[in-house]
ZADO-1210 file (C-alpha; in nm, 4 decimals, padded with zeros to 6 digits):
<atoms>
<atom x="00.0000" y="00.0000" z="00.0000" code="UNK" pos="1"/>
<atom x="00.1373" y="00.3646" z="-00.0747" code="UNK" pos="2"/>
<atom x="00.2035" y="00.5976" z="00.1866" code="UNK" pos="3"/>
<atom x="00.0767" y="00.9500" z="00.1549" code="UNK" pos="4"/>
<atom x="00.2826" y="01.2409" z="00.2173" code="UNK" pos="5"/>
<atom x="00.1756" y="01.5600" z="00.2335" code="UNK" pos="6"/>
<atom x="00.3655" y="01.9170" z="00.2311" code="UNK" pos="7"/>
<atom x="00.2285" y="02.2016" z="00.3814" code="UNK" pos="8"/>
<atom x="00.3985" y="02.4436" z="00.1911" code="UNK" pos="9"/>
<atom x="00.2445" y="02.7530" z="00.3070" code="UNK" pos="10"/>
<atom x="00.4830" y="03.0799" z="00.4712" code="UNK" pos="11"/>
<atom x="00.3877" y="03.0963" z="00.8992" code="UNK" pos="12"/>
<atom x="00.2064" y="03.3821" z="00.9186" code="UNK" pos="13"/>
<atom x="00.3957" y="03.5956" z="01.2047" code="UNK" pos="14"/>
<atom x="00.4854" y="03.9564" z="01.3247" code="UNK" pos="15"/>
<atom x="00.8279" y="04.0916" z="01.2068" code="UNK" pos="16"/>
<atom x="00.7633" y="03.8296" z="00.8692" code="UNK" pos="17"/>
<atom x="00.8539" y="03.9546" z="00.5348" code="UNK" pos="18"/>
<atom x="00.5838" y="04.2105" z="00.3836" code="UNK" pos="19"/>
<atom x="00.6405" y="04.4373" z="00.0850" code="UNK" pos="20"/>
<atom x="00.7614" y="04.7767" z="00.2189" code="UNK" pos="21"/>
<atom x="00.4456" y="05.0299" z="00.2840" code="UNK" pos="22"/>
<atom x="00.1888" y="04.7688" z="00.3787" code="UNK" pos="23"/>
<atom x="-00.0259" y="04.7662" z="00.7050" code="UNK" pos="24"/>
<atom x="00.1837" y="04.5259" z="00.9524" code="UNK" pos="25"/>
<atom x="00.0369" y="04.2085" z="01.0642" code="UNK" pos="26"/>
<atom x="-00.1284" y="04.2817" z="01.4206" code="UNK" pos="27"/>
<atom x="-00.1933" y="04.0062" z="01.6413" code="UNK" pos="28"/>
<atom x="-00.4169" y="04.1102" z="01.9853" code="UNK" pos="29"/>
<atom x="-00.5004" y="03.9185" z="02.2633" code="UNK" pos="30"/>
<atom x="-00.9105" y="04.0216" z="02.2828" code="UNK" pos="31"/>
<atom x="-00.9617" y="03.7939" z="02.6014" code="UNK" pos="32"/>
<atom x="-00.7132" y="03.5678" z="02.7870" code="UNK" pos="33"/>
<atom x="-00.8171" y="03.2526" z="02.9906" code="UNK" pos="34"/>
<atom x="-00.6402" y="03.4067" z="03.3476" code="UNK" pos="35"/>
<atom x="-00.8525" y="03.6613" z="03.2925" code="UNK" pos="36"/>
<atom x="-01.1797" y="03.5504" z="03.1041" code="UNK" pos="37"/>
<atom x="-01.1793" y="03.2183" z="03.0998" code="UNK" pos="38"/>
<atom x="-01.1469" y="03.1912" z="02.7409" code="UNK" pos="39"/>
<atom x="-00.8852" y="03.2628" z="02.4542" code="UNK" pos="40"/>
<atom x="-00.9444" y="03.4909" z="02.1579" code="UNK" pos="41"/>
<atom x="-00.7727" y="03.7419" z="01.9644" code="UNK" pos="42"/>
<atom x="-00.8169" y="04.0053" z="01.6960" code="UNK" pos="43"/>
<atom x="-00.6021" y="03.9105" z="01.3501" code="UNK" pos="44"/>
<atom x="-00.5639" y="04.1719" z="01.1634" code="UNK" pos="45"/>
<atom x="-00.3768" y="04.1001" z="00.8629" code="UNK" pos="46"/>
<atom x="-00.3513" y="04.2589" z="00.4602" code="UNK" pos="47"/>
<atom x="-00.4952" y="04.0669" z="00.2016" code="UNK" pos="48"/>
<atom x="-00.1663" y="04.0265" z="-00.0151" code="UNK" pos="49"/>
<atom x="00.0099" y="03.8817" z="00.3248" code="UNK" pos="50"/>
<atom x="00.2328" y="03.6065" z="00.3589" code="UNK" pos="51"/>
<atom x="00.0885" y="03.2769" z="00.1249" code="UNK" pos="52"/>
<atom x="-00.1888" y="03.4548" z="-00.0599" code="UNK" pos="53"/>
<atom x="-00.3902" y="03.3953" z="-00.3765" code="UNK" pos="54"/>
<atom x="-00.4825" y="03.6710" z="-00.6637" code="UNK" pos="55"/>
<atom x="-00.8495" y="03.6995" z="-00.7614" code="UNK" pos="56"/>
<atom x="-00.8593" y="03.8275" z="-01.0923" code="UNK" pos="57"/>
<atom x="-01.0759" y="04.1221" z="-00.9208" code="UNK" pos="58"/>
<atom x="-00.6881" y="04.2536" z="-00.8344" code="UNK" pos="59"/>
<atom x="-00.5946" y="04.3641" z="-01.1711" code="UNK" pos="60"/>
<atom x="-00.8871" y="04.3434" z="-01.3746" code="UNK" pos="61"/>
<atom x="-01.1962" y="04.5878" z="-01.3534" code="UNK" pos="62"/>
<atom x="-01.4885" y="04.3821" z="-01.2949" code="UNK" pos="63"/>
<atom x="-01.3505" y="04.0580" z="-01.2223" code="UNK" pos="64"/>
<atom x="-01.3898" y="03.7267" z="-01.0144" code="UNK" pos="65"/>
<atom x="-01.3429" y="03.7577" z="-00.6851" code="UNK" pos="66"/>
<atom x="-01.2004" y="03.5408" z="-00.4192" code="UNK" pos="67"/>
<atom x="-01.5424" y="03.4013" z="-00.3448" code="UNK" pos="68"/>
<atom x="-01.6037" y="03.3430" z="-00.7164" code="UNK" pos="69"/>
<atom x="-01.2845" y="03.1666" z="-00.8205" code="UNK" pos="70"/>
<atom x="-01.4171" y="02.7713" z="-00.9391" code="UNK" pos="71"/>
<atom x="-01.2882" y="02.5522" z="-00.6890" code="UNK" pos="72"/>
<atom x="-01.1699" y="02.2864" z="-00.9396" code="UNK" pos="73"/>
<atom x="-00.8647" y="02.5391" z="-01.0028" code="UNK" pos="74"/>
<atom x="-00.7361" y="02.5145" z="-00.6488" code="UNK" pos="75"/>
<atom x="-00.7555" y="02.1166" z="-00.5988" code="UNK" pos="76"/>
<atom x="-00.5907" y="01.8638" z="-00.8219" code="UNK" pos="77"/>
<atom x="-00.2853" y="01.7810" z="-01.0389" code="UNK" pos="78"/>
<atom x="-00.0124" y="01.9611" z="-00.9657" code="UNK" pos="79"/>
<atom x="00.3387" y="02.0080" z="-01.1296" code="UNK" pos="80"/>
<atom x="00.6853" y="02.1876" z="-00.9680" code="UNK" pos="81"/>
<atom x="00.8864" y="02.3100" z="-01.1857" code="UNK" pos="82"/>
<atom x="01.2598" y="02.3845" z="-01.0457" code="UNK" pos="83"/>
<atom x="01.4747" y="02.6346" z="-01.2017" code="UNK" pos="84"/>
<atom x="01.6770" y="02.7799" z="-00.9228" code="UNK" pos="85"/>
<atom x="01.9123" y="02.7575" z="-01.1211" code="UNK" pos="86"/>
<atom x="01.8711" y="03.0131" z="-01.3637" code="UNK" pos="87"/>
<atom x="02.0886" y="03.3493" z="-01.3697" code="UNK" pos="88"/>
<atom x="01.7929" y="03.5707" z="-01.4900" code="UNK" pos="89"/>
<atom x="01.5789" y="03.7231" z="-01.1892" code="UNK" pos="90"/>
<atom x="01.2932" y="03.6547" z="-01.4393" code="UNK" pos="91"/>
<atom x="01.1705" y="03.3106" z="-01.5435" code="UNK" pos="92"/>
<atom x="01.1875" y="03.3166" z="-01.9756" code="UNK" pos="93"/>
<atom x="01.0170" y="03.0701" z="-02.2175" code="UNK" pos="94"/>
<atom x="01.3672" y="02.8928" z="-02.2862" code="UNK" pos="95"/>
<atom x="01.3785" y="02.8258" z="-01.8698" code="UNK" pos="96"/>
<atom x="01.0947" y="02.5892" z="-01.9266" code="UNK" pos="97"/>
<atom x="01.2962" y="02.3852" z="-02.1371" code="UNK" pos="98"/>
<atom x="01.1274" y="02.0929" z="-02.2731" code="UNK" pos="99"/>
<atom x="00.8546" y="02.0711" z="-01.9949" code="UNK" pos="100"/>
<atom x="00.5008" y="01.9369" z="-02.1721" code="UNK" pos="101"/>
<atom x="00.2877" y="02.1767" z="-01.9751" code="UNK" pos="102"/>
<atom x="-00.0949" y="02.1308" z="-02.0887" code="UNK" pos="103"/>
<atom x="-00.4175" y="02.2584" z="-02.0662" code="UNK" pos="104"/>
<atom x="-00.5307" y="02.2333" z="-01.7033" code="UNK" pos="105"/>
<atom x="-00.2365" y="02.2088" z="-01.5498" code="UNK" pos="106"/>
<atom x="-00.1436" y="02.3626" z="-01.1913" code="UNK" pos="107"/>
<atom x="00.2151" y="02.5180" z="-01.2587" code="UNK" pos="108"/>
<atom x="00.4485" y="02.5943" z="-00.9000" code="UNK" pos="109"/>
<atom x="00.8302" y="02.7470" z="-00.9380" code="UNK" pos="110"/>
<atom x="01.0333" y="02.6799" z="-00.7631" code="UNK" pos="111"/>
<atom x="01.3374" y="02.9604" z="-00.7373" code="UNK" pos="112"/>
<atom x="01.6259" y="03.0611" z="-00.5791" code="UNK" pos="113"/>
<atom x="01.3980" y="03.2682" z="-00.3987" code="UNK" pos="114"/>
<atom x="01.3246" y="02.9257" z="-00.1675" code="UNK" pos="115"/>
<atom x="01.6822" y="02.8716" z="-00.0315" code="UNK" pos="116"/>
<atom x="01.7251" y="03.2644" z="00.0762" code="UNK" pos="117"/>
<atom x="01.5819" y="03.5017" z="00.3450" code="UNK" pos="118"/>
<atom x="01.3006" y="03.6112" z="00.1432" code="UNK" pos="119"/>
<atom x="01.3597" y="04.0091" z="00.2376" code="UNK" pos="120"/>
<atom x="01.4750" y="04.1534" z="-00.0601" code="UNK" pos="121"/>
<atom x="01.1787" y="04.2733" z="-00.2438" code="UNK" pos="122"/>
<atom x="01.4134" y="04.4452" z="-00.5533" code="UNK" pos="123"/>
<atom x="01.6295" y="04.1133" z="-00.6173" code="UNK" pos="124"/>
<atom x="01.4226" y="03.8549" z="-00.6110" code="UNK" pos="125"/>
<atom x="01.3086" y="03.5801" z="-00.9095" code="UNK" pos="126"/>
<atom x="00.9802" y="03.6256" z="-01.1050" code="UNK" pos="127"/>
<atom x="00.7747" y="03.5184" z="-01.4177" code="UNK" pos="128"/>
<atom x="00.8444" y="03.7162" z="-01.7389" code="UNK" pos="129"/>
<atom x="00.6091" y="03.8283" z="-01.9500" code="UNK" pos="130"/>
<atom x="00.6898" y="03.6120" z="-02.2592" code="UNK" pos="131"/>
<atom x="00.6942" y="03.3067" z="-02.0065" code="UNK" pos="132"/>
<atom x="00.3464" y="03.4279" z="-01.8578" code="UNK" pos="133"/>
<atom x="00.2172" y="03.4315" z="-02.1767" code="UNK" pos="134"/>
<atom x="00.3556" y="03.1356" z="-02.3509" code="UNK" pos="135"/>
<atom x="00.2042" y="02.9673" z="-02.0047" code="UNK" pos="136"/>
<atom x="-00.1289" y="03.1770" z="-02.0282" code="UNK" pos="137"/>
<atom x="-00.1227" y="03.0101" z="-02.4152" code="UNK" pos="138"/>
<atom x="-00.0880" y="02.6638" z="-02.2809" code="UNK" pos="139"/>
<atom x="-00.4712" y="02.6740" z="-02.0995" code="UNK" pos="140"/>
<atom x="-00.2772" y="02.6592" z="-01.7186" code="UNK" pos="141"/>
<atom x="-00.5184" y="02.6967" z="-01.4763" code="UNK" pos="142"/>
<atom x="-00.2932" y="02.7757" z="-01.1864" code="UNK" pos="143"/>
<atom x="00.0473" y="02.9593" z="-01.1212" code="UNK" pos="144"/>
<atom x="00.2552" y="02.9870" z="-00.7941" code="UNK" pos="145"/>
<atom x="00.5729" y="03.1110" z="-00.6634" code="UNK" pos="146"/>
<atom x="00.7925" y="03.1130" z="-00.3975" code="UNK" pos="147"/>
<atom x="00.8058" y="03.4660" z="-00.3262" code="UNK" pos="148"/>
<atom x="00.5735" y="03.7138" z="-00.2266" code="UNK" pos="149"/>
<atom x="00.4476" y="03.8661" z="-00.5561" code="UNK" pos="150"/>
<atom x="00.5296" y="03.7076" z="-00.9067" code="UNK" pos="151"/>
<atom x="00.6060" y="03.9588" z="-01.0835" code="UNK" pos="152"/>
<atom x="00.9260" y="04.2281" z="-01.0537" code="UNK" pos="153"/>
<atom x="00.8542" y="04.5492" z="-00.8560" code="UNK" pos="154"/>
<atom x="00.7305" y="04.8476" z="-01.0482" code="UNK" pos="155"/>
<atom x="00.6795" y="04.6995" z="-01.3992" code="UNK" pos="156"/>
<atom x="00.4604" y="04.9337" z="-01.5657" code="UNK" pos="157"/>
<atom x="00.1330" y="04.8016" z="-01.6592" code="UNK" pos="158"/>
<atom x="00.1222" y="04.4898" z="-01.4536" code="UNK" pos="159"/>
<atom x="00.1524" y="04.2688" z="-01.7757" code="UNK" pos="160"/>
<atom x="00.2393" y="03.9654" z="-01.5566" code="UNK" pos="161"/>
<atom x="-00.0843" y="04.0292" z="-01.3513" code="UNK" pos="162"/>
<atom x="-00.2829" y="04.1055" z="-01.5891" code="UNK" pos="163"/>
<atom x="-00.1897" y="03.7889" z="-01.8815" code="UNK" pos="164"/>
<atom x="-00.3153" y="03.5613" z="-01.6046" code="UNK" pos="165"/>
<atom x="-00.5802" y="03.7279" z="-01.3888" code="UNK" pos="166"/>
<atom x="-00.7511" y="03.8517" z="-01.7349" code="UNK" pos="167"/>
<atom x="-00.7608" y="03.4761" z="-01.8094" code="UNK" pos="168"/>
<atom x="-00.8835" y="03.4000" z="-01.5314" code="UNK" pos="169"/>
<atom x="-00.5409" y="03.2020" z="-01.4287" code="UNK" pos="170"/>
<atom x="-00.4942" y="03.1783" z="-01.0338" code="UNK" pos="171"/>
<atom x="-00.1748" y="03.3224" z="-00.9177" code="UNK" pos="172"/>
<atom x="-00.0583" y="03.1925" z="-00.5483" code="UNK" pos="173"/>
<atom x="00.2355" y="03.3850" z="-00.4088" code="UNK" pos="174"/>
<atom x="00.4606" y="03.3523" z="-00.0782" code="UNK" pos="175"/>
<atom x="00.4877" y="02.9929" z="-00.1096" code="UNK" pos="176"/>
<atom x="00.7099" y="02.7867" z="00.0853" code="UNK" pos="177"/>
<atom x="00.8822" y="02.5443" z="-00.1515" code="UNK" pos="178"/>
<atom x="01.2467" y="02.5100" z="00.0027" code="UNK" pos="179"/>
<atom x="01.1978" y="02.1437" z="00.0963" code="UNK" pos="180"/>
<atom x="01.0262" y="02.0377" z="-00.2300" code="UNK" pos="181"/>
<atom x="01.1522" y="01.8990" z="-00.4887" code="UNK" pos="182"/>
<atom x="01.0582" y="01.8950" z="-00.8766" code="UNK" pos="183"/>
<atom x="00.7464" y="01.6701" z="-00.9573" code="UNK" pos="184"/>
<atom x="00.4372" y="01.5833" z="-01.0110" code="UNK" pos="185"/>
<atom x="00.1926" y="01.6068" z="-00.6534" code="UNK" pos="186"/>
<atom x="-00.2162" y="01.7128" z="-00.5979" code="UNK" pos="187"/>
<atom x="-00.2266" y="02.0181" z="-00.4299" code="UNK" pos="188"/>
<atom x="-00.4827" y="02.1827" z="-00.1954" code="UNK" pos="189"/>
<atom x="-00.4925" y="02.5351" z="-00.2094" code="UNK" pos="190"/>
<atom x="-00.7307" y="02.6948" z="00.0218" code="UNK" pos="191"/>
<atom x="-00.7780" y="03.0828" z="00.0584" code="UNK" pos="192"/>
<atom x="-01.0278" y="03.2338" z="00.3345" code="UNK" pos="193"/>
<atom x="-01.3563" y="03.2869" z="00.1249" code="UNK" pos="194"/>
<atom x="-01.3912" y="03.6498" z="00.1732" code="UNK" pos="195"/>
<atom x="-01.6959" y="03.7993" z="-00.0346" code="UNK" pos="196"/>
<atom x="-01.5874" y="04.0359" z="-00.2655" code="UNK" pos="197"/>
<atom x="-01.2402" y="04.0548" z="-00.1836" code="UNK" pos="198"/>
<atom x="-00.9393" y="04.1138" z="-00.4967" code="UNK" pos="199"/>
<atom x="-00.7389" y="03.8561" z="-00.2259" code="UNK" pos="200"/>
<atom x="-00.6868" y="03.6579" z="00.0310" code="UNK" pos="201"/>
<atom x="-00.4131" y="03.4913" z="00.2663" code="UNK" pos="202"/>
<atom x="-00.4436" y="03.0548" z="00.1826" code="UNK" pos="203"/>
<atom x="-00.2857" y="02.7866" z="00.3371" code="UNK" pos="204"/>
<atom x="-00.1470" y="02.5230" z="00.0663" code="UNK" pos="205"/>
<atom x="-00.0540" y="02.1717" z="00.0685" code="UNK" pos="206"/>
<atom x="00.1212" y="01.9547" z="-00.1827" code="UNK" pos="207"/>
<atom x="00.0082" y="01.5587" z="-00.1649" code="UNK" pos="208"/>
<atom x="00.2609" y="01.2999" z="-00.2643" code="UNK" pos="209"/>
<atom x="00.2038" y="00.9479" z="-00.2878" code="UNK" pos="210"/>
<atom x="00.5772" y="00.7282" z="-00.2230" code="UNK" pos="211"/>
</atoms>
């Protein structure tokens, strides 16, 4: 009988973790404490593009899905992880794929040399290109990760990144944790809070492997 690993590959939420510079801080407050009330709870407050998050296409794209409205059937299923932590580029191109047979449907991850550092830097850091977005976007993918916090380089004018997959519809999860996974085939489980009407919305992700 196979064994069934799974790989929560999701970045701990926590004060002091990495955030893009100029976003609200992550508070965490103790509301009531069991000493004192006899119960815990606590107010989270936390920004929507936090940590392990997923896009909506309501993010980039006037009118579009949001969290709440993104099918299901995207998040959960076949899964591939692609490593190219070894490329010199900070942006993933077309020829990086090399002779991967990416399809229609598939659930694309990256995983970058953004995975083995302190994930601070948030001018230097690995992303998708838009000729490699596209040629992806092309291929019918219905899902796109990354191991750092956004997945496209800071300030590129127009969003073009963004905006080839959210206007397809594509999901894009950023902040993964992928440092102790290694290239493959898995399912993955990607679930974000279902927030009505929000452009998105911190997820905690799991990879399943069966050995």
């Amino acid at each position: 009988m196979k064994s069934v690993k799974i790989i929560d590959i999701s970045t701990l939420v926590e004060k002091g973790m990495p955030q893009y510079p100029g976003q609200p801080l992550i508070s965490l407050e103790h509301a009531k404490t069991i000493p004192h009330d006899g119960v815990a709870e606590s107010i989270l407050s936390i920004y929507s593009h936090v940590g392990t998050h997923v896009d909506a296409p309501s993010h980039f794209v006037l009118n579009g899905k949001t969290v709440d409205q993104i099918d299901p059937l995207k998040l959960v299923g076949h899964c591939r992880v692609i490593d190219v932590s070894g490329i010199e580029s900070l942006e993933i191109q077309v020829s990086d794929l090399g002779s991967e047979e990416i399809e229609a449907g598939d659930r694309i991850l990256f995983r970058t040399i953004n995975s083995l550092e302190d994930r601070r830097d948030f001018e230097n850091f690995v992303s998708i290109s838009e000729e490699a977005a596209r040629f992806l976007v092309d291929r019918g993918i219905v899902l796109v990760g990354t191991d750092f916090f956004g997945i496209e380089k800071r300030r590129n004018p127009g969003h073009p990144v963004h905006l080839a997959f959210l206007g397809k519809d594509v999901v894009i999860v950023e902040g993964l944790d992928l440092s102790k996974v290694e290239e493959g085939e898995y399912e993955i489980m990607c679930l974000p809070i279902k927030v009505k009407g929000a452009d998105a919305a911190p997820a905690r992700v799991f990879l399943k492997k069966y050995e």
